[in-house]
C-alpha atoms as one frame of an Amber mdcrd trajectory, in Angstrom:
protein
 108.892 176.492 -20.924 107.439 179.210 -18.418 107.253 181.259 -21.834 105.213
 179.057 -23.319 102.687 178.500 -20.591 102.328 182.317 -20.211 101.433 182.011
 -23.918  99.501 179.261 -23.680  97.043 181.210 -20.948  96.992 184.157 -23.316
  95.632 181.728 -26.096  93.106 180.753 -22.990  92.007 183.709 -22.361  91.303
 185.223 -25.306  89.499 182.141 -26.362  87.136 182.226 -23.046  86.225 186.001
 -23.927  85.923 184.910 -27.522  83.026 182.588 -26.699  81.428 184.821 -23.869
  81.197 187.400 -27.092  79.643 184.906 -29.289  76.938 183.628 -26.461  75.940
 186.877 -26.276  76.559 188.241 -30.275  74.698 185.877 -32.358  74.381 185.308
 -36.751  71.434 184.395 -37.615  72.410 180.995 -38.800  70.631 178.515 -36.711
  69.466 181.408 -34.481  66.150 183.093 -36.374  63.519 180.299 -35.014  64.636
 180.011 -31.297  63.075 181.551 -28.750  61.576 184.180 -31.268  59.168 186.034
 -28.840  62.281 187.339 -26.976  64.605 187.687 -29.820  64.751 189.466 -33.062
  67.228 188.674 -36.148  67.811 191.048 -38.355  68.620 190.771 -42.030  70.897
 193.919 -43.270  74.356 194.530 -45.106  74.770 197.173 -42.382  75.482 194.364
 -40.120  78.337 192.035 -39.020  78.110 188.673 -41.833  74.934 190.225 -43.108
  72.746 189.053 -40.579  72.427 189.149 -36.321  70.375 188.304 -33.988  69.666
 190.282 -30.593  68.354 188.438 -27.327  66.756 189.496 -24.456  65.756 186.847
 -22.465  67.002 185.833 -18.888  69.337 183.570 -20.270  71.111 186.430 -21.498
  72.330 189.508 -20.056  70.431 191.832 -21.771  67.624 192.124 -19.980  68.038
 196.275 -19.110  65.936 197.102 -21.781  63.117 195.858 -19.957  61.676 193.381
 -22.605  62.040 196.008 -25.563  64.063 194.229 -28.760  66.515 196.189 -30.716
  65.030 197.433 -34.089  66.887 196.470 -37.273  68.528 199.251 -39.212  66.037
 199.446 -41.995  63.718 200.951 -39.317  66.443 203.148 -37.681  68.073 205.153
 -40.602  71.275 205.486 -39.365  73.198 207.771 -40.725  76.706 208.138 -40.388
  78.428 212.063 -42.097  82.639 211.619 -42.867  84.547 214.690 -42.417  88.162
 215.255 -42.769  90.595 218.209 -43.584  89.316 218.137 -47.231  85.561 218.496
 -46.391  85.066 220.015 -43.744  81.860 221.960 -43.829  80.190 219.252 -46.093
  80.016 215.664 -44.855  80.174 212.686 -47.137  77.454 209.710 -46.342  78.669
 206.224 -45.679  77.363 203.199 -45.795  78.488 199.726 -44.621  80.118 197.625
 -47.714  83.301 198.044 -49.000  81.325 198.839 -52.763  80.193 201.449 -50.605
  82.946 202.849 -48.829  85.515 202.179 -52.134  84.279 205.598 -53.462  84.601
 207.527 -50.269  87.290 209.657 -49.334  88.335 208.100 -46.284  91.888 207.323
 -45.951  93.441 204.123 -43.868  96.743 205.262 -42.743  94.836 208.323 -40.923
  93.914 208.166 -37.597  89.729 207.547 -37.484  87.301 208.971 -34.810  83.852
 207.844 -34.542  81.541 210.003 -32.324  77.862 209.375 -31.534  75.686 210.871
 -29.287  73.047 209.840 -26.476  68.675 209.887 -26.008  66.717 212.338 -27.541
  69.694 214.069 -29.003  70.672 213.802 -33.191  73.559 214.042 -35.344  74.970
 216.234 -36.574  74.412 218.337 -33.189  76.003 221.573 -32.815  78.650 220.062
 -30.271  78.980 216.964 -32.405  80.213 219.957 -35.427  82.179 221.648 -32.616
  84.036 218.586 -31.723  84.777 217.811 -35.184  85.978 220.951 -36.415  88.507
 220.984 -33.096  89.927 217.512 -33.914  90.582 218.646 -38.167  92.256 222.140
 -36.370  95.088 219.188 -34.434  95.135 216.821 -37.375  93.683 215.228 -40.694
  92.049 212.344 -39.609  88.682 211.077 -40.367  86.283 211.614 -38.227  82.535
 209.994 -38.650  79.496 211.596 -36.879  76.949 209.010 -35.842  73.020 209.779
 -36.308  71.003 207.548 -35.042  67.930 209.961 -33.669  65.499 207.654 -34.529
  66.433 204.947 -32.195  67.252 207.245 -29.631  63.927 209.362 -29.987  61.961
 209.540 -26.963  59.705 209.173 -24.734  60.894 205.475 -24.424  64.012 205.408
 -22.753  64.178 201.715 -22.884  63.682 201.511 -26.547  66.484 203.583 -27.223
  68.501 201.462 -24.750  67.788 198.357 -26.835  68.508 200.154 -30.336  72.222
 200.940 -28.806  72.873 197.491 -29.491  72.353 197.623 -33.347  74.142 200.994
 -33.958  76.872 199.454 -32.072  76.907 196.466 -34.444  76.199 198.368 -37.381
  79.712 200.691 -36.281  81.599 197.277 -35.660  80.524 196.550 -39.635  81.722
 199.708 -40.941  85.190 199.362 -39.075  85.636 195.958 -40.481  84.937 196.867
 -43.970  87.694 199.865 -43.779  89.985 197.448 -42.299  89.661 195.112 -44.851
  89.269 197.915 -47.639  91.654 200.180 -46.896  94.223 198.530 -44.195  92.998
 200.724 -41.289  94.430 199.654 -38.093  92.364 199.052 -35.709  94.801 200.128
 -32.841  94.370 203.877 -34.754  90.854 204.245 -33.984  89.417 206.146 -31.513
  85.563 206.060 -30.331  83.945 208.777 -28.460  80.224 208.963 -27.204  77.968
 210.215 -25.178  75.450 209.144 -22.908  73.602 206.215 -24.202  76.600 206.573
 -27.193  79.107 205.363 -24.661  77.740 201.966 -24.392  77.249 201.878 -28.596
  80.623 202.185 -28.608  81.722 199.858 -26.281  79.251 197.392 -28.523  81.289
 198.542 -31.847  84.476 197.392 -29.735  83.076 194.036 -28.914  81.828 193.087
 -32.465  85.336 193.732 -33.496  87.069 191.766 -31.145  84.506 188.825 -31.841
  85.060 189.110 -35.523  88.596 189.651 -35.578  90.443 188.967 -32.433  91.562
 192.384 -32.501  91.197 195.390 -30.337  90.027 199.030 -31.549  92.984 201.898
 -29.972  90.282 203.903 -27.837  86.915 204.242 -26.601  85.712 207.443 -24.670
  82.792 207.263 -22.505  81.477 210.956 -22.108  79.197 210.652 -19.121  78.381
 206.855 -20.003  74.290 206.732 -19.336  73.671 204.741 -15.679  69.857 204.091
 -15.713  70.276 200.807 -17.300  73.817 199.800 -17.177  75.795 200.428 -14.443
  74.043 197.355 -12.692  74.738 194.973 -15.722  77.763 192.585 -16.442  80.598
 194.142 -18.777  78.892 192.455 -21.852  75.994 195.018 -21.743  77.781 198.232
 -20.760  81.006 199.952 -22.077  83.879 198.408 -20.267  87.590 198.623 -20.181
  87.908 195.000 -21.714  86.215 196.634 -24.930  89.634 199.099 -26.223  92.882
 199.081 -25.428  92.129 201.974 -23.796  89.361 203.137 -22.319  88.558 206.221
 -20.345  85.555 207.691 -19.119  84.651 211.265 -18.020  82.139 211.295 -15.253
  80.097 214.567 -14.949  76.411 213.673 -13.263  77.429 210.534 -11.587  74.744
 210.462  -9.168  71.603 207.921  -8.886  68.629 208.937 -11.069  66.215 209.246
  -7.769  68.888 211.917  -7.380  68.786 213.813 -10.436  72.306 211.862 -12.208
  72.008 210.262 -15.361  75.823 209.009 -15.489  77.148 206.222 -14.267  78.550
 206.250 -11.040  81.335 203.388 -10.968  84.773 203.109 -12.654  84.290 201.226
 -15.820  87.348 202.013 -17.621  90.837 201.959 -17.266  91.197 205.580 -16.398
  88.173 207.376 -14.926  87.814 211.041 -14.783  85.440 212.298 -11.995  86.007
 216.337 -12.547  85.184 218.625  -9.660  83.840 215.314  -7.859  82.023 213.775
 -10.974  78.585 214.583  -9.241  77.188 217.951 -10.111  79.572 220.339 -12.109
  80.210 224.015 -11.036  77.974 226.735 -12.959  75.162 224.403 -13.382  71.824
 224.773 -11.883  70.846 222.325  -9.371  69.267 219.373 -11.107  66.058 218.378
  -8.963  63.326 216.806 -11.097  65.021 213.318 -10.410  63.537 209.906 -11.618
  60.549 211.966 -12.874  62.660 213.353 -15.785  62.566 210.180 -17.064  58.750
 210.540 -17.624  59.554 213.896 -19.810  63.597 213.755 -20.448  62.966 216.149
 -23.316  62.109 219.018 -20.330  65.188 217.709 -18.249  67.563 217.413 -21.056
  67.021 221.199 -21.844  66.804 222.352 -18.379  68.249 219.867 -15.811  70.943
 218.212 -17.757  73.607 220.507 -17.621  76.194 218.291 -15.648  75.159 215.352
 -18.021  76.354 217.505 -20.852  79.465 219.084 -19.242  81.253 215.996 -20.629
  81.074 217.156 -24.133  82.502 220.657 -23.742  85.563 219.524 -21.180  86.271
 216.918 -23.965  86.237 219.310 -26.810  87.932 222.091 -24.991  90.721 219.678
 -24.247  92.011 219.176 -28.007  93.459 222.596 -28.000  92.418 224.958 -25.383
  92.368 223.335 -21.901  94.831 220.743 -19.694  92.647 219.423 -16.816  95.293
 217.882 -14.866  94.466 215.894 -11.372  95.169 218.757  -8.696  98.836 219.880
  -7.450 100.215 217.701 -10.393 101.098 220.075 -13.680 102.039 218.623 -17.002
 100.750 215.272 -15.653 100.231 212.901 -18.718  96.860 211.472 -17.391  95.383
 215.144 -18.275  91.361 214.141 -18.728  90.712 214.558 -21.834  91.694 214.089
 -25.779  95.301 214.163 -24.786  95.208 211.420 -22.151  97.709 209.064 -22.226
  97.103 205.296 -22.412  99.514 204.603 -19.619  96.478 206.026 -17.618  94.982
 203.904 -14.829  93.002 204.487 -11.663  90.444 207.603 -10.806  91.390 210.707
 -11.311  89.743 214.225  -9.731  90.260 216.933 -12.127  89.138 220.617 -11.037
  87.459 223.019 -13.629  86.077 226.756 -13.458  82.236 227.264 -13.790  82.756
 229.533 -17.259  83.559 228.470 -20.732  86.272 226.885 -21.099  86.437 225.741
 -17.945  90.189 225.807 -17.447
């Protein structure tokens, strides 16, 4: 009996976070004519059932974007470049649909990593490659590099913070159609971004818990983006409900009047804050504050550099690095590629100012 009412809450919960999703993750059926001025549904075979809808009105969460709608993808030309031991100085393009992804080389019973970056950045960056070719040296997997510099172009940050929505959706499509193509597991993928491309991925894991009832293995948030999030509910920001695992490596978690651009709170079930999490050592001192949002381009070149620390402690840690919490060697919750799921609470790393930081 106590069994079964253990089960029975399960069954509860799942089914209340099933419906919060699906308040907040709409199909256009029934959905296209209602409060259109502050909603936009978009017709695409990149996207969940063919068809979503994306509000932003109060009655919703979403209103961080400050009254911009997400574009649909036939104005965002997402791109998304495969790699795995087999190609890996020449991508392969894939597309949502399983008649697309049939003739692709990606293989199920591999291990899949997604990465995407954040604003004004593209794919495939240099560190994007770097990654990449770091995670084919430890394994055959396939990994997917996510471009979507269009919707992340600037100067409009809040554009780009609305487009996150439908490259999340449009990732939740593609890992449907290889589960249902090729068998993937969900529990075997792992999602990695950075920036703004922390909180697509925590999207991709939500459309695939909606649509399935299933959780994706992992979701990395490398310096998840603040402005805009960290003061939202879980539904608009990457969250540790969104993976079975989810940990987060904070670099420039500071307030943007003071120069950060990451977010400042735990969000996931383990949550790295190296050398303090605030301002990382080597870097100059970041001082242009909430006025780099007026010209991030200059700040992102210049100003960012503990905003971007995140990607080289990540990649350094496939191979070539253990940042352990201090006094505590060996320790399995090493920040990082290698950290274990078992993982939970904050965690304060220490790194050295000089490549590779270990």
């Amino acid at each position: 009996m106590k069994m079964l009412k253990i089960f029975g809450l399960v069954i509860f919960f799942l089914s209340a976070s099933h419906a919060a999703l699906n308040h907040h993750f709409m199909d256009c059926d029934g959905n296209e004519n209602t409060g259109s001025i502050l909603r936009v549904c978009c017709d695409s075979d990149m996207l969940p059932k063919g068809c979503q809808c994306f509000d932003i009105s109060p009655r919703t969460d979403f209103t961080n974007s400050m009254y911009h709608k997400p574009e649909c993808p036939e104005n965002l030309n997402i791109q998304f470049f495969f790699y795995d031991r087999a190609h890996t100085e020449t991508s392969v393009k894939i597309s949502a649909g399983q008649g697309n992804i049939a003739q692709t080389p990606f293989n199920g019973a591999r291990k899949t990593m997604f990465i995407a970056h954040g604003f004004i950045d593209y794919g495939p960056a240099p560190w994007m490659l770097a990654m990449k070719d770091e995670l084919l040296a430890v394994e055959d997997m396939n990994v997917i590099l996510v471009d979507w510099q269009n919707g992340a172009a600037g100067p409009n940050y809040y554009q780009a913070v609305a487009n996150t929505r439908t490259v999340g959706a449009m990732i939740g499509r593609l890992l449907e159609d290889f589960n249902a193509h090729f068998g993937m597991p969900f529990e075997k993928v792992h999602l990695a971004g950075h920036s703004l491309g922390s909180h697509i991925m925590g999207y991709a894991g939500k459309e695939v818990f909606r649509l399935t009832g299933q959780k994706i293995g992992r979701i990395t948030g490398l310096d998840p983006a603040g402005p805009a999030f960290e003061s939202y509910t879980r539904f608009v920001r990457l969250d540790a409900e969104d993976a079975r695992f989810v940990d987060i490596i904070h670099t420039d978690a500071e307030s943007l009047i003071s120069s950060g651009f990451g977010t400042r709170y735990s969000i996931g079930h383990a949550d790295f804050y190296p050398n303090g999490g605030k301002h990382q050592p080597g870097c100059p001192e970041e001082t242009l504050g909430i006025l780099s949002m007026l010209s991030f381009e200059d700040e992102y070149s210049t100003g960012a550099c503990s905003h971007l620390r995140a990607l080289d402690l990540f990649t350094n840690s496939i191979r070539k690095c253990r940042f352990d919490p201090p006094g505590i060697t060996g320790s399995p919750c090493n920040m990082g590629f290698n950290a274990d799921s078992s993982c939970r609470g904050d965690y304060y790393p220490e790194t050295t100012s000089v490549q590779p930081y270990c």
